[in-house]
C-alpha positions in Angstrom: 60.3 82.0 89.7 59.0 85.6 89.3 61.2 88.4 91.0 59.0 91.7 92.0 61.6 94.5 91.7 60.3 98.1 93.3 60.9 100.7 90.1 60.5 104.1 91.9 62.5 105.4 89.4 66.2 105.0 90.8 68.6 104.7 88.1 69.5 101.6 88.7 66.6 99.6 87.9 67.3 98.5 84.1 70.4 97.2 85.6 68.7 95.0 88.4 66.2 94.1 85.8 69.3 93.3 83.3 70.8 91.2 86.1 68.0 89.1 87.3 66.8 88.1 83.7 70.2 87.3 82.9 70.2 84.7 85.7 66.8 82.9 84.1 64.3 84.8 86.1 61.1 86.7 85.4 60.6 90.1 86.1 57.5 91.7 87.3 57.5 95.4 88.2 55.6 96.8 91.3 52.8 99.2 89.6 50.6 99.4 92.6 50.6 98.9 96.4 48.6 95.4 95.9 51.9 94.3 93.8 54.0 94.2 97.1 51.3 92.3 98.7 50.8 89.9 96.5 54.9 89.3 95.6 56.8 86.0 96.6 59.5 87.9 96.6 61.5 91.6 96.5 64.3 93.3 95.4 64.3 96.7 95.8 67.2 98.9 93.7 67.9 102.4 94.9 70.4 105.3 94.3 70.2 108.9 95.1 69.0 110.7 97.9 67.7 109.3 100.6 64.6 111.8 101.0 64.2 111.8 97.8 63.5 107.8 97.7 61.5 107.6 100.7 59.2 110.8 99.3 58.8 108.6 96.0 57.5 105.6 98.4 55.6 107.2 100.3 54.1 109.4 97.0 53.3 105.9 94.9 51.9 104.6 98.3 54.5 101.7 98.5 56.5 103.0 102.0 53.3 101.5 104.4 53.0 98.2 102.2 56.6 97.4 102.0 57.0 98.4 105.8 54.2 95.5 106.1 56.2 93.1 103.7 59.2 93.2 105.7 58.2 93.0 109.3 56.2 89.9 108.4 59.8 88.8 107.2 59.1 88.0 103.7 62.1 87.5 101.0 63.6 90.9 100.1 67.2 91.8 99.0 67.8 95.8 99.0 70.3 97.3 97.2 72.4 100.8 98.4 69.3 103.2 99.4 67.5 99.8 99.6 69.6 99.1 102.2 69.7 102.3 103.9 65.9 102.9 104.0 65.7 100.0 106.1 67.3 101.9 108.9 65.6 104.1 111.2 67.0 107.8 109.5 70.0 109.6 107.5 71.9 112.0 108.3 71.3 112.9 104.6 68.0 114.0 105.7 67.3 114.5 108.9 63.7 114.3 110.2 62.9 111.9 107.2 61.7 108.6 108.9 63.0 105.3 106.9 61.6 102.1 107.1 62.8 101.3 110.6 63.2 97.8 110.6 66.4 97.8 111.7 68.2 100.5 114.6 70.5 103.1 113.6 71.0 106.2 111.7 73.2 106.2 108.2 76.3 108.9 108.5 78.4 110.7 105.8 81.9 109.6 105.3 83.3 111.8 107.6 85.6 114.9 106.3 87.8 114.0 108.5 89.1 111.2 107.0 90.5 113.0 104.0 89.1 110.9 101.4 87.1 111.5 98.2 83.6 111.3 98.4 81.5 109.8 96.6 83.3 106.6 97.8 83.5 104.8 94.2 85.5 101.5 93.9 85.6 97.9 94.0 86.3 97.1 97.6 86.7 93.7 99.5 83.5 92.9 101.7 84.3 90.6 104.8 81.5 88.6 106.4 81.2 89.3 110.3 78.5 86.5 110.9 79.5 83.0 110.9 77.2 81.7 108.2 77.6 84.7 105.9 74.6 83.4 103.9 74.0 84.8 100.4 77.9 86.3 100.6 80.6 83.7 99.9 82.9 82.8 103.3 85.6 84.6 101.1 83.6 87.1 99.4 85.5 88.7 96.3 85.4 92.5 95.7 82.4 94.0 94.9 81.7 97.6 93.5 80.6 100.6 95.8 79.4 104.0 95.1 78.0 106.3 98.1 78.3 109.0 100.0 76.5 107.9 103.2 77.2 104.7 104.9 76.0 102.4 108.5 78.6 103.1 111.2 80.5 99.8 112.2 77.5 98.8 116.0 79.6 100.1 119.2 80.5 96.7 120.3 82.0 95.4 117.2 78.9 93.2 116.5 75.2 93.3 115.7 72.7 90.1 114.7 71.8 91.8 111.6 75.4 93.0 110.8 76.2 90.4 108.3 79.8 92.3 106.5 81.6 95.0 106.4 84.4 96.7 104.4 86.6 99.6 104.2 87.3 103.0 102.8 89.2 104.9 105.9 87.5 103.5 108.6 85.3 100.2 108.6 81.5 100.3 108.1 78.5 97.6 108.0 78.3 97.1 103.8 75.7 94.4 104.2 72.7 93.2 106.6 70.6 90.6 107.3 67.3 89.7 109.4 65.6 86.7 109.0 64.4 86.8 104.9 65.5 90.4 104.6 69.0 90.8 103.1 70.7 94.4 101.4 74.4 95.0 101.0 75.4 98.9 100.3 77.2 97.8 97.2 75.8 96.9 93.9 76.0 93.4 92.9 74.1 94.3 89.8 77.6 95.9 88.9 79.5 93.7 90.3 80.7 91.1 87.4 80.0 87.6 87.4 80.9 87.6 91.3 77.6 89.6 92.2 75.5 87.8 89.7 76.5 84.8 91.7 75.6 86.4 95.1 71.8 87.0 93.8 71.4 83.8 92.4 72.4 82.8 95.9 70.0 84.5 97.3 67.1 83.8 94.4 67.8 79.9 95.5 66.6 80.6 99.2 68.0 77.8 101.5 68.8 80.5 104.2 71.2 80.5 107.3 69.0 78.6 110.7 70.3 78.7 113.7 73.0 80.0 116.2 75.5 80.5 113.3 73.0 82.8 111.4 73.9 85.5 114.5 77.1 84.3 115.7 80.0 86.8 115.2 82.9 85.7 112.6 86.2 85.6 113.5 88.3 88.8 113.0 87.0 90.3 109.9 89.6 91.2 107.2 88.2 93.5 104.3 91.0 95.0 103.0 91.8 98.2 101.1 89.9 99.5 98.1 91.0 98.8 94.6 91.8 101.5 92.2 89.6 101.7 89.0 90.7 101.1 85.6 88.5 102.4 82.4 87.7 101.5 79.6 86.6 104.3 77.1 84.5 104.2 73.9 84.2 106.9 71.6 81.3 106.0 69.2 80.3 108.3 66.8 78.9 107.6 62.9 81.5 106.8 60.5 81.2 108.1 56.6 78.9 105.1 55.6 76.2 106.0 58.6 77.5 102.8 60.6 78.0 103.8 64.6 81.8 102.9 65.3 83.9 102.5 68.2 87.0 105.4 66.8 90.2 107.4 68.6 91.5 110.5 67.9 94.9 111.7 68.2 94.9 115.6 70.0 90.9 114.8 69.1 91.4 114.8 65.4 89.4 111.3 64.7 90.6 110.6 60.5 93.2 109.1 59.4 93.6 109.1 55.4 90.5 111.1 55.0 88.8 108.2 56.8 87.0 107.8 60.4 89.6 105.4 62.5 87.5 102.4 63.0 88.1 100.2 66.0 85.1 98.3 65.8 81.5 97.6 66.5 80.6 99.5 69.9 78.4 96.6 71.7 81.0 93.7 71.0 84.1 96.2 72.3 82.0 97.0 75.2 81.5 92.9 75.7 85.3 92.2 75.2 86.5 94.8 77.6 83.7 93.5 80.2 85.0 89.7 80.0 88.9 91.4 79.7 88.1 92.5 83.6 87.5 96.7 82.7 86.2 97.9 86.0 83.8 100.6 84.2 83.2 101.0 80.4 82.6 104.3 79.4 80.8 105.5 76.0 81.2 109.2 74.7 78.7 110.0 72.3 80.9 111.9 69.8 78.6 113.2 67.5 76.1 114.4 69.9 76.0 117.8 68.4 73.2 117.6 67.1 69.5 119.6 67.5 67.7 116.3 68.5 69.3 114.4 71.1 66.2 112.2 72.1 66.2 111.1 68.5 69.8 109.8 68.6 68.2 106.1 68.3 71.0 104.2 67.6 73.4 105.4 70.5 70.3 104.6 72.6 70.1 101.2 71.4 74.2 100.7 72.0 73.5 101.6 75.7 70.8 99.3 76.2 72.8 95.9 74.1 76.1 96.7 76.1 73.5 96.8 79.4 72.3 93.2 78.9 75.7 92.2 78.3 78.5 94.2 80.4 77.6 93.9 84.4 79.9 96.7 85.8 79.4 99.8 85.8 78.0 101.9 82.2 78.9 105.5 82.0 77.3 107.7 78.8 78.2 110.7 78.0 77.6 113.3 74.8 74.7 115.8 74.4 73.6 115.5 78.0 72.0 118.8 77.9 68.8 120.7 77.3 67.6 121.4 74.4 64.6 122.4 71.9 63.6 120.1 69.1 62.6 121.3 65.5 58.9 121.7 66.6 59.6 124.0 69.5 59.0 121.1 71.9 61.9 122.3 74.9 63.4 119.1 77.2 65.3 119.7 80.4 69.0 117.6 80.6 67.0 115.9 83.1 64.9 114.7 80.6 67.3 113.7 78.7 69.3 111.7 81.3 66.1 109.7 82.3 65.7 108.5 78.7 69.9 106.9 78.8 69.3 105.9 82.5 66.4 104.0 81.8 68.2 102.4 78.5 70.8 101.1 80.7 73.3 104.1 81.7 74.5 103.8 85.7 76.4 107.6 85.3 76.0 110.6 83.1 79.1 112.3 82.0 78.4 115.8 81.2 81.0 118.0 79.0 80.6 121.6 78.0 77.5 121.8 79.2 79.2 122.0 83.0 81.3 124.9 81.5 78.3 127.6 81.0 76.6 125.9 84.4 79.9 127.2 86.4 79.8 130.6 84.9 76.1 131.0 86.0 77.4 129.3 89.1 80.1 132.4 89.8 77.9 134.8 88.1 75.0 134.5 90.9 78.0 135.3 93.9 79.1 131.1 93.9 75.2 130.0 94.4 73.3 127.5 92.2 69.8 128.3 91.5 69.0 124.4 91.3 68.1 124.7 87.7 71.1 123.3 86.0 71.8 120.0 84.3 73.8 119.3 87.4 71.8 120.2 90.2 69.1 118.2 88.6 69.8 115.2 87.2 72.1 114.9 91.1 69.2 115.6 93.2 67.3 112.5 91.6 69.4 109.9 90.8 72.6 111.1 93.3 75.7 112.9 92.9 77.5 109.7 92.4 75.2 109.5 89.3 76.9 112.8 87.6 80.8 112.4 85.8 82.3 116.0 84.8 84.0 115.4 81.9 86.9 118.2 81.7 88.5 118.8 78.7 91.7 121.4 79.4 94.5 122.1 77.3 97.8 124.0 79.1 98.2 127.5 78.0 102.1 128.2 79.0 102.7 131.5 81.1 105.8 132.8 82.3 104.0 134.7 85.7 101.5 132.7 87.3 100.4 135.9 89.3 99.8 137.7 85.6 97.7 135.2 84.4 94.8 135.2 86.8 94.8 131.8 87.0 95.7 128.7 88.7 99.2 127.4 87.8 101.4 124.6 88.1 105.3 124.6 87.8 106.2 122.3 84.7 109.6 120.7 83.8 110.5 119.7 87.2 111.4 115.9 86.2 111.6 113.6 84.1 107.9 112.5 84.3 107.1 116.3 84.1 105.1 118.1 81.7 107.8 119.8 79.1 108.2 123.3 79.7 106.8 125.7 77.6 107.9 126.5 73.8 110.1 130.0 75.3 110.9 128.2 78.2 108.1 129.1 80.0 107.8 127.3 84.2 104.4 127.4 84.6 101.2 126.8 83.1 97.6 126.8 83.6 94.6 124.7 82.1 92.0 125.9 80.4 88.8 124.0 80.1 87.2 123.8 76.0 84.4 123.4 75.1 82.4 121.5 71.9 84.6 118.5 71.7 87.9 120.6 72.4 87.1 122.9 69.7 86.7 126.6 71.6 88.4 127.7 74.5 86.8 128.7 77.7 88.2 131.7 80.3 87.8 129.4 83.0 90.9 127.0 84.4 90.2 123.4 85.8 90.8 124.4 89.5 87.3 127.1 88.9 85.8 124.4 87.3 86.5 121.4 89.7 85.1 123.9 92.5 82.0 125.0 91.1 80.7 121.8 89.7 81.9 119.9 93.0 79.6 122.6 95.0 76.4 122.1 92.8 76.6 118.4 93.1 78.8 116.5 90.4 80.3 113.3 92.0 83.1 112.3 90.1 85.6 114.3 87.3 87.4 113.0 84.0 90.4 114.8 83.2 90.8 114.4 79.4 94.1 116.2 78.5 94.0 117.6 75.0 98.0 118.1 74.7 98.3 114.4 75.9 95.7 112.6 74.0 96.9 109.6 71.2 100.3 110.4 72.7 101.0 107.3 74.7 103.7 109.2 76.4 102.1 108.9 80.3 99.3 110.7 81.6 99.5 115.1 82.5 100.1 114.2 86.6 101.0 118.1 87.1 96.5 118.3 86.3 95.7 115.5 88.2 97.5 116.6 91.3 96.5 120.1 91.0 92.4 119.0 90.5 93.0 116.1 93.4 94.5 119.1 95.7 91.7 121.6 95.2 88.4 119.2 95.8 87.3 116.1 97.4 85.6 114.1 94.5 87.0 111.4 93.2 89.4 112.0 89.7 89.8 110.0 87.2 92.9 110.3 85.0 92.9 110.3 81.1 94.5 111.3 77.8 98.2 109.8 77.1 98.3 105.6 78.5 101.1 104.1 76.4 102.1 101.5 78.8 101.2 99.3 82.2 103.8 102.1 84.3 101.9 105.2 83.4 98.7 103.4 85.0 100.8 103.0 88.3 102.4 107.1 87.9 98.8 108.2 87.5 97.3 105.9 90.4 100.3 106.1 92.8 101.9 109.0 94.8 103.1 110.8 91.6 99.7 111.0 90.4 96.7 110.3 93.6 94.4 109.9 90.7 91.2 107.2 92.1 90.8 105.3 88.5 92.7 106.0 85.0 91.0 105.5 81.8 92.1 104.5 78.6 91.4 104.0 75.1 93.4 103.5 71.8 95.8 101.2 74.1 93.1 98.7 74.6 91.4 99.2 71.0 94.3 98.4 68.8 95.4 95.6 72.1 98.9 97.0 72.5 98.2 96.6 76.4 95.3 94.4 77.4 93.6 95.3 80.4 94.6 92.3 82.0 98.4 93.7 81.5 97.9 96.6 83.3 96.3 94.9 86.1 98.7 91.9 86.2 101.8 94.3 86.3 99.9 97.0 88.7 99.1 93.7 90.9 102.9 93.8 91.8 102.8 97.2 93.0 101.5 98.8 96.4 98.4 99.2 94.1 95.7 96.8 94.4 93.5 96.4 92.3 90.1 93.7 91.1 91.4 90.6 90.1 
């Protein structure tokens, strides 16, 4: 059977089209209006903004076509904003008229909750109709990443409220009306589970009658799971061969040599099937003058793509730049080029260093130019990873520094203190791959790129990195303390218990991420889940 998928340009698309090949299915792209007319049947992808989608329908003439497609109840399956434009408005953008085909406004996660936002995890999805048609009666966990969701109806049910789930408070995570079905989470992303779901769906054979719109007994969703990581520093080794490698304080050579863990796609593969929640690749040798030209790293992305189902973060030489022929590209530019190879998140490194400064510089106002405020306005904040490289710098008067401290050697998991005995210390953010120091301290950092529209932060510890001696929790509480995004610990795994310090009370962190661990298998990724399974910290099975 053919499967239309709507490309507006979300960044998800390559993904969708990744998933729905994989299951035997052609893929046809919608090119003109007459392409939804003529479709047996949709899926529509969508992350980002929600004006910003609805001004790209409307724009490539698709909004009055689709609008058609759906109340003649022909097959569609939506995906996040392909969910959400069904509604009838956003509080994202207000005035912007959605589709309307079903009642309702989408809200923001309320502050109130006191909860990171972006909400990014794998989190259980309970069916509240009593044929939960294309979800499974027990539907596994499935991964989320939004800002915005549909408030639970006011009496507890609705015919088109087909599940819900939970992050603070419970909310509708998926919706069905005759042929039309979209869940807020991705199952493109969502492992073998979600690639089940759409098959289910592709297969037709739909709910009929009164248990397609009879309420389900006391839906149970349960808690969000906490993320864990893997991470893949690829770079070329001596020989011009892209490797998967691991440096120790960032220092990458042993014996003269390039530490080789292996080929990047079939690490990526392993780690996917080993139950990594994300896999993340850092483009180490992205210093270059022509990043569009990096080829190869390109061509990694899109291999691991067609292979790895969850969730594909890329990061190195996200930036703008001019090539040798004075041709300039934007970052945004840039990012387009790894989303449409395969990429679900940018992760953007020294680059968010100099877009702070011009951030305080202009009096704490972006001026919507930078890498940041770009490549979030298109694709969604959730679409942009600060990655934050500090090192401590030991002080014996936090009020002399001018910067934001923490107290050090309070415990036995504590940070050591400082080489005179020093109590406190502050961390400053480098820059080029840990090489240069930078005036600015995390806490500045976190602040100014949370403001402009990151979504998410990697805290990558020089002192602690190759270590295996626990992760720095002193950073990790100080960044989770001074911001609402969601943080991700890194730099210092040795074993399954520094996963559960850095994800528990001692640490608050939302995922941890690790490397050499996994490469050279001291602790599988199944270990650490199996042991943080017997913890209060749940996690995707």
């Amino acid at each position: 059977m053919e499967v239309t998928i709507l490309d507006y340009g979300a960044g998800n698309v390559k993904s969708v089209f990744n998933a729905v090949q994989k299951l035997g299915y052609t893929v046809r792209p919608v090119q003109s209006p007459s392409d939804i007319e003529a479709a047996k049947c949709i899926v529509f992808p969508g992350v980002g903004a929600f004006g910003s989608c609805v001004e790209a329908l409307q724009k490539h003439g698709f909004f009055e076509p689709l609008k058609k497609y759906l109340q003649e109840d022909r097959p569609f399956f939506g995906i996040c904003l392909g969910m959400q434009t069904l509604f009838e408005g956003s509080e994202e953008n207000p005035g912007m008229a959605g589709l309307g085909i079903l009642p309702g406004k989408v809200q923001r996660f309320p502050a109130s909750l006191g909860l990171a936002v972006p909400n990014i995890n794998w989190s259980g999805v309970a069916p509240m109709l009593a044929d939960p048609w294309p979800l499974e009666a027990d539907q596994p966990r499935c991964y989320f990443v939004h800002s915005y969701r549909v408030p639970m109806p006011e009496s507890g049910h609705a015919p088109w409220a087909l599940a819900c789930s939970e992050y603070g408070e419970r909310f509708v995570c998926a919706v069905r009306r005759g042929n039309c079905v979209a869940t807020q989470f991705h199952p493109e992303k969502s492992g073998t589970v979600g690639l089940q779901l759409l098959d289910r769906w592709l297969k037709g054979g739909g709910p009929s009658g009164e248990a397609a719109v009879r309420p389900a007994p006391s839906p149970t969703p349960g808690p969000p799971a906490r993320r864990i990581i893997a991470c893949l520093d690829v770079r070329s080794n001596d020989s011009g061969d892209l490797v998967v490698t691991k440096g120790d304080q960032y220092d990458v050579r042993e014996k003269g040599q390039v530490r080789n863990h292996g080929k990047p796609v079939a690490l990526a593969e392993r780690y996917y099937q080993d139950g990594a929640d994300e896999v993340s690749f850092l483009n180490i040798t992205a210093f270059r003058d022509m990043v569009l030209e990096d080829q190869p790293m390109l061509e990694v992305l899109k291999c691991a793509a067609e292979r790895c189902f969850v969730p594909l973060t890329v990061g190195g030489g996200i930036r703008s730049y001019t090539d040798e022929k004075g041709k300039s590209y934007s970052a945004l530019e840039v990012a387009d080029v790894y989303f449409r190879a395969g990429a679900d998140k940018i992760s953007i490194g020294s680059d968010a260093v100099d877009v702070a400064r011009a951030y305080y510089a202009a009096g704490n106002k972006g001026a919507g130019t930078s890498s940041i405020e770009l490549i979030s306005t298109k694709y969604g904040r959730q679409a942009v990873v600060v990655s934050v490289d500090p090192r401590r710098v030991y002080t014996a008067d936090p009020a002399a520094s001018g910067h934001h401290c923490v107290e050090v050697g309070q415990g036995e998991k504590s940070t050591p203190l400082g080489p005179n005995g020093e109590k406190f210390a502050w961390y400053c953010c480098t820059v080029k791959g840990g090489r240069e120091d930078s005036e600015m301290d995390v806490v500045q950092l976190a602040q100014a790129v949370e403001a402009l529209g990151a979504g998410e932060l990697l805290l990558n510890c020089i002192d602690r990195d190759g270590q295996g001696n626990g992760y720095e929790l002193e950073l990790v509480r100080q960044v989770k303390a001074c911001c609402t995004l969601p943080v991700i610990a890194s730099s210092g795994a040795g074993c399954p218990e520094h996963f559960q310090d850095a994800l528990g009370p001692s640490g608050g962190a939302d995922a941890a991420l690790a490397a050499g661990i996994f490469h050279r298998e001291e602790v599988p990724i199944q270990a650490v889940k199996g042991y943080l399974s017997k913890t209060a910290i749940p996690v995707r099975a």
